[in-house]
C-alpha positions as CSV (number, residue, x, y, z in Angstrom):
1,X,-2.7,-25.4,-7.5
2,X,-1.8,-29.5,-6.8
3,X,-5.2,-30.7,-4.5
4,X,-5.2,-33.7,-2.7
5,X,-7.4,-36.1,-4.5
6,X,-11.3,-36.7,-3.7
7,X,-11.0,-39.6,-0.9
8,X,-14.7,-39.3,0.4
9,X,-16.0,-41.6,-2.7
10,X,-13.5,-44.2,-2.3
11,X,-13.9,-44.6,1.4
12,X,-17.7,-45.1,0.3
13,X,-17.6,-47.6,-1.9
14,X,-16.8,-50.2,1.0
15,X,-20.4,-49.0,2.6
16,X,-22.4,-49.2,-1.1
17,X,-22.0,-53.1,-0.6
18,X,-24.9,-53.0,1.6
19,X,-27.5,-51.7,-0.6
20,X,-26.1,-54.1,-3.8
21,X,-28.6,-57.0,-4.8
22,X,-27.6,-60.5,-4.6
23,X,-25.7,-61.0,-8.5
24,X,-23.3,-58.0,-7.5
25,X,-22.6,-59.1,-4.0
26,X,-21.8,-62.1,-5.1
27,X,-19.8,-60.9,-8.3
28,X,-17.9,-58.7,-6.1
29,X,-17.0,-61.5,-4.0
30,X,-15.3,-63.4,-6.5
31,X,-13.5,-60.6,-8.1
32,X,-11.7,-59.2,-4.7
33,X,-10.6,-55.8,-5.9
34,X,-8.0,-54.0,-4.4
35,X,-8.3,-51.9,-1.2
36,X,-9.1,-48.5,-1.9
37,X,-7.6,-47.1,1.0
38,X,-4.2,-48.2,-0.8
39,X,-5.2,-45.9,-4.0
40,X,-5.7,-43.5,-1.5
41,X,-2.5,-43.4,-0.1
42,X,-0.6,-43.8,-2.8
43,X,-2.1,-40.6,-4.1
44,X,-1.9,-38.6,-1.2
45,X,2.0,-38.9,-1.5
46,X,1.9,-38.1,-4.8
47,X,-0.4,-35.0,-4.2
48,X,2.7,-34.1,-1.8
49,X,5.6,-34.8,-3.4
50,X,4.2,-32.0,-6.6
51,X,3.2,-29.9,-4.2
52,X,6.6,-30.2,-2.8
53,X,7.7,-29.3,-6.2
54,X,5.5,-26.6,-6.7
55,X,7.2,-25.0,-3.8
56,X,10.8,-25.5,-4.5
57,X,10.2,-24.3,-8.2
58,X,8.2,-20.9,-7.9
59,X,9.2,-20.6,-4.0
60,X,5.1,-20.1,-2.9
61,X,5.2,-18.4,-0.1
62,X,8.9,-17.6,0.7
63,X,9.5,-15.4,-2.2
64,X,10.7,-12.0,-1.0
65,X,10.3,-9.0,-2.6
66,X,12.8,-7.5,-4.4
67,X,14.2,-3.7,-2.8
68,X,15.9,-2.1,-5.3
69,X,18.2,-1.0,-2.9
70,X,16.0,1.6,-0.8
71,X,17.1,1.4,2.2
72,X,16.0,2.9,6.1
73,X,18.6,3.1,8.1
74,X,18.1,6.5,10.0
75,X,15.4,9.2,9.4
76,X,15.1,11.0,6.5
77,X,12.7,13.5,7.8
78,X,14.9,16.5,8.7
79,X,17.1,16.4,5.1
80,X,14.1,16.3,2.9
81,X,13.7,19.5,1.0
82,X,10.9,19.5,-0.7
83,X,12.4,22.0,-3.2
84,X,9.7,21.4,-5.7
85,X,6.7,21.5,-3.4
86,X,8.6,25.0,-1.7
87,X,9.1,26.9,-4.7
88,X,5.5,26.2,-6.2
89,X,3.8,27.2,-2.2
90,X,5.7,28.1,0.5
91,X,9.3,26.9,2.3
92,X,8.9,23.7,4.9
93,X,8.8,24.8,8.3
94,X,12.1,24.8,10.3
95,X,13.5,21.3,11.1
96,X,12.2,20.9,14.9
97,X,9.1,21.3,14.0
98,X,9.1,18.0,12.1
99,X,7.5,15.1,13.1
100,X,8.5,11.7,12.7
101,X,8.4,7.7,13.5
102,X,10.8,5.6,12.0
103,X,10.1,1.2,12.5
104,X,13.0,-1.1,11.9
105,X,11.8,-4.9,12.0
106,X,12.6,-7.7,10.3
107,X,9.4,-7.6,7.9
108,X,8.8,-4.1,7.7
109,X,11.1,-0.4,8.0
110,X,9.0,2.2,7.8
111,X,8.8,6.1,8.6
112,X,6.5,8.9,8.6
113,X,7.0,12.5,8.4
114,X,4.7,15.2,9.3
115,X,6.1,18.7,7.9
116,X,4.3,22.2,8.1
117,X,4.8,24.3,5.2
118,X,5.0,27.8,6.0
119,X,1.8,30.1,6.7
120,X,0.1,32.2,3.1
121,X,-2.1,35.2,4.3
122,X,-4.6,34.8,1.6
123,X,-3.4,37.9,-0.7
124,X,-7.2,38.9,-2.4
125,X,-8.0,39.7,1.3
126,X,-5.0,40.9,3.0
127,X,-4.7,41.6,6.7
128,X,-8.0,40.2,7.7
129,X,-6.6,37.5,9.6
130,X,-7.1,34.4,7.9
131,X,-4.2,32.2,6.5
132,X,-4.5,29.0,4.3
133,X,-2.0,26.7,5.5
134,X,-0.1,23.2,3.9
135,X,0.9,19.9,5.4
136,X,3.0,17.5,3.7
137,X,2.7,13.9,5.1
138,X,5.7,11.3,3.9
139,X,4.9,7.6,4.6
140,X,7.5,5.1,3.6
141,X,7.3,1.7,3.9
142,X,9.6,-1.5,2.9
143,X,8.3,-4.5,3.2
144,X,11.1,-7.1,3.4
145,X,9.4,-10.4,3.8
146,X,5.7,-10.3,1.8
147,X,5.6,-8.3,-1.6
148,X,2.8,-5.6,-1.2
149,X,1.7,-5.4,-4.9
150,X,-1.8,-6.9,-4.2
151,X,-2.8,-4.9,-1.3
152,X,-1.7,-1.9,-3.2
153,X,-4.1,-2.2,-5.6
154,X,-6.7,-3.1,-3.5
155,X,-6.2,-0.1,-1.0
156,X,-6.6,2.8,-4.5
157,X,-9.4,4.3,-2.6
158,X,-8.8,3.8,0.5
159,X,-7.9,6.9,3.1
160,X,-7.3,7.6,6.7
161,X,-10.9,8.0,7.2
162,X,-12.2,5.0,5.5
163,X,-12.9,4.0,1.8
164,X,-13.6,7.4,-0.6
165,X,-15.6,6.3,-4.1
166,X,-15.3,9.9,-5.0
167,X,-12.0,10.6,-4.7
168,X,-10.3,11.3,-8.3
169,X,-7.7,8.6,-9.3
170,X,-5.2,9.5,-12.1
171,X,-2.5,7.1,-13.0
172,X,1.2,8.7,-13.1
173,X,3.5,7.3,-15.6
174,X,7.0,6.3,-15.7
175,X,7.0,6.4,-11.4
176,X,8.2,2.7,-10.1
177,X,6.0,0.1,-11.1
178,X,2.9,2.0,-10.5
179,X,1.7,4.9,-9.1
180,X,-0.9,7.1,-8.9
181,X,-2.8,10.3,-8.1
182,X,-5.8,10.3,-5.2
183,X,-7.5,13.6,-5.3
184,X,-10.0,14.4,-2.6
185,X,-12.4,16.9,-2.4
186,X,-11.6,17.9,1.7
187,X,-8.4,19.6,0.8
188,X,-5.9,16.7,0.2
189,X,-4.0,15.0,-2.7
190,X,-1.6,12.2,-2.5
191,X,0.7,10.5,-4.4
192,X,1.5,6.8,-3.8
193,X,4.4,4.9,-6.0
194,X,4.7,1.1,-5.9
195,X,8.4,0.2,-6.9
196,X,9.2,-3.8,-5.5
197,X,8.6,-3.8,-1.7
198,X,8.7,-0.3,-1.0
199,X,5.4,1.7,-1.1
200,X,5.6,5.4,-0.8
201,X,3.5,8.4,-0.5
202,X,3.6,12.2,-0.3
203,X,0.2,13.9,0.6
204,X,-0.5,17.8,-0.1
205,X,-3.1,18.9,2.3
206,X,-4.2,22.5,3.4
207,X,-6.6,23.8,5.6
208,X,-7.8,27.4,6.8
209,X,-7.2,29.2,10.2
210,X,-7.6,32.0,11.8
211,X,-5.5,34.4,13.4
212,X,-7.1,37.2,15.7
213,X,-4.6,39.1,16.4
214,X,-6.2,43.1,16.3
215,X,-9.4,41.3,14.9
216,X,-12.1,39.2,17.0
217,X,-13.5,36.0,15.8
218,X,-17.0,37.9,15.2
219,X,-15.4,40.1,12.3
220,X,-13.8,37.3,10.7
221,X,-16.1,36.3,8.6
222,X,-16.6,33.8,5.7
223,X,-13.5,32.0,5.8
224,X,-11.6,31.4,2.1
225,X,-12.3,28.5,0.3
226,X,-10.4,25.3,0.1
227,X,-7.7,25.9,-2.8
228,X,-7.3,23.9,-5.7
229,X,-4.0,21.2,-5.4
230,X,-4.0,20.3,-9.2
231,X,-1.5,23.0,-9.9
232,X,0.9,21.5,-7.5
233,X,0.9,17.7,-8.9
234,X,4.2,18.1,-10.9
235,X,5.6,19.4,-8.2
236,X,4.7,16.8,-5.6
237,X,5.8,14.1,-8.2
238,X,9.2,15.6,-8.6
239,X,9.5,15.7,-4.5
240,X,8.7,11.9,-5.0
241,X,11.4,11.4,-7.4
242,X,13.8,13.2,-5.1
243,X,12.6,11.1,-2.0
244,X,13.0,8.1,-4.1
245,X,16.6,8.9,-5.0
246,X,17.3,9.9,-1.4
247,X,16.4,6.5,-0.3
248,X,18.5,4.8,-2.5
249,X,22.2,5.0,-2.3
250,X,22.9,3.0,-5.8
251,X,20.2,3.2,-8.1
252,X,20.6,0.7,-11.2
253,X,22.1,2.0,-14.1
């Protein structure tokens, strides 16, 4: 980056004449330099005219990110299928049971969708009222006026419930320009792809409830444990890449 140049020490040098014995007071008197405060000027417009430059050239500042054609322009949330994700754990939940926001702005579309996978009884302990149940959470946003590259990388650990240093982060190949794996140990794993200005992510969580029924809440028991979500990583990647070409009407060739 251009800066503007040091004016403090030239300003000063009109002051140092005090404190100059009498051969250099005098010397300077004969010699009548020039005014600093011309210097000074002169480089001050030259400090802004490269800057200026700078600017025009690499476009600091007003550079948009490039979209590669995703686009939001109604909801997706009721069309996605998560066929992957379905066939490795259980159906989505009917379509009215989805939740969703979708933002259109100027700087920013996004949309977020909240689907319910369909209930498991756990099967080593049938009928004794406990289920293990999945959520899959879509966030998608483009970001048409700043490119989110660097806050991408910074926010690798970060969660909805603050920053995690022991979550497990696994990079995934050949998925946009980056993308990557968080593994938690609560019961969640998510998948978040950088491609341009649109960041996406697909989250896996699950959680234990339950159900009464014929049985009371004092014979339920130990509930089951939280299950392991590594076996189901190919499959969320594969929902990505479906999202991803969902979103985008003509992908390059």
């Amino acid at each position: 980056m251009i800066s503007e140049p040091e004016m403090a020490g030239e300003f000063g040098a009109v002051e140092t004449r005090e404190v100059m014995g009498d051969f250099d007071r005098e010397f300077v008197g004969e010699r009548r330099p020039r005014k600093p405060w011309l210097w000074a000027l002169g480089g001050m417009v030259m400090s802004s005219v490269l800057w200026a430059a700078a600017l025009f050239l690499y476009g600091l500042g007003d550079r948009k990110p490039d979209m590669h054609g995703y686009q939001l322009d109604q909801n997706p949330c009721p069309s996605l299928q998560l066929k992957s994700i379905g066939a490795a754990i259980a159906p989505r939940e009917s379509t009215p049971k989805v939740e969703s926001g979708l933002l259109n702005h100027a700087a920013l579309d996004q949309i977020q969708c909240f689907i319910p996978l369909r209930s498991r009884t756990r099967a080593e302990r049938p009928g004794n009222g406990w289920s293990i149940d999945y959520t899959v959470v879509i966030t998608v946003a483009l970001h048409k006026k700043t490119d989110p590259g660097a806050e991408f990388e910074a926010r690798q650990r970060v969660t909805e419930f603050g920053v995690d240093p022991d979550a497990k982060l696994e990079t995934v190949p050949d998925l946009g320009d980056k993308a990557y794996l968080l593994t938690r140990d609560d019961g969640k794993s998510e998948l978040r792809v950088l491609e341009g200005g649109a960041v996406l992510s697909l989250s896996l969580s699950t959680f234990t409830q339950y159900q009464s029924n014929d049985h009371s809440e004092d014979e339920a028991g130990d509930g089951p444990g939280v299950p392991d979500l590594s076996p189901y990583q190919s499959a969320m990647i594969s929902d990505m890449r479906d999202l991803m070409s969902s979103l985008n009407p003509d992908p390059p060739a």
